[in-house]
N, C-alpha and C positions, 0 to 999 in steps of 0.2 A: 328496151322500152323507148321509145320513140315519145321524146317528150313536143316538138314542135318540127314541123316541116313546111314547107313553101316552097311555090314550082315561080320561076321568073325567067323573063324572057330578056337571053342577050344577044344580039346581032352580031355576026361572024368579025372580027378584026377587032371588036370591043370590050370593054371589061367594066364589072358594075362593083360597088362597094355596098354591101350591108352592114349595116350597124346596128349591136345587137348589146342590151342590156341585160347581163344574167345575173340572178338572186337565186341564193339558195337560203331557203326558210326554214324552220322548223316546225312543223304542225303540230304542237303543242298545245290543248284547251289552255290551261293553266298560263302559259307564257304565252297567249293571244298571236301566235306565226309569229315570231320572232325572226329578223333578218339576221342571218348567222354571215353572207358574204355575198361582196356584188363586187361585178368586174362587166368591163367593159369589151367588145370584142369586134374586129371588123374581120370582117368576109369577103376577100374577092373573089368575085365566081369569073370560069370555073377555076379554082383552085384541088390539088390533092387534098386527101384527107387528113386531117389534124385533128391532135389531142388535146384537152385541157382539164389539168384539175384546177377545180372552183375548190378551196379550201379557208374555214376561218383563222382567227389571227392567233389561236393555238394552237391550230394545227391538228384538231381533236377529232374535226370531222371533214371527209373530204366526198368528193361526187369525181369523177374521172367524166368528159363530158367527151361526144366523136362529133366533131365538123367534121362533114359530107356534102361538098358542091359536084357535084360530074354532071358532067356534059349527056345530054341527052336530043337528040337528033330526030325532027320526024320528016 
């Protein structure tokens, strides 16, 4: 599942930094989305790809998330 993507443009020799705010919520009526955990993350493109688990502060629930920047050439 492809939760967010973005195409950006970077010129040969140079490198860009995104900075990116991730929340994981609970969609609960009852408990009105409750923020379960937020972290912060920078992106240099291009970069391999990386892993991240976003998890709360018990540990109860976790989301495994894939950073994906490659290079793309037209």
């Amino acid at each position: 599942m492809t939760i967010w993507s973005e195409f950006k443009t970077v010129r040969k020799g140079k490198s860009l930094v995104v900075n990116l705010d991730l929340i994981l919520r609970e969609q609960d009526y009852l408990k009105k989305y409750q923020t379960i955990a937020e972290q912060k993350v920078q992106i240099h493109l291009p970069q391999k790809t990386s892993y991240i688990i976003l998890q709360d502060k018990h540990e109860k629930t976790k989301a495994k998330l894939r950073i994906q920047s490659t290079r793309t050439r037209y």
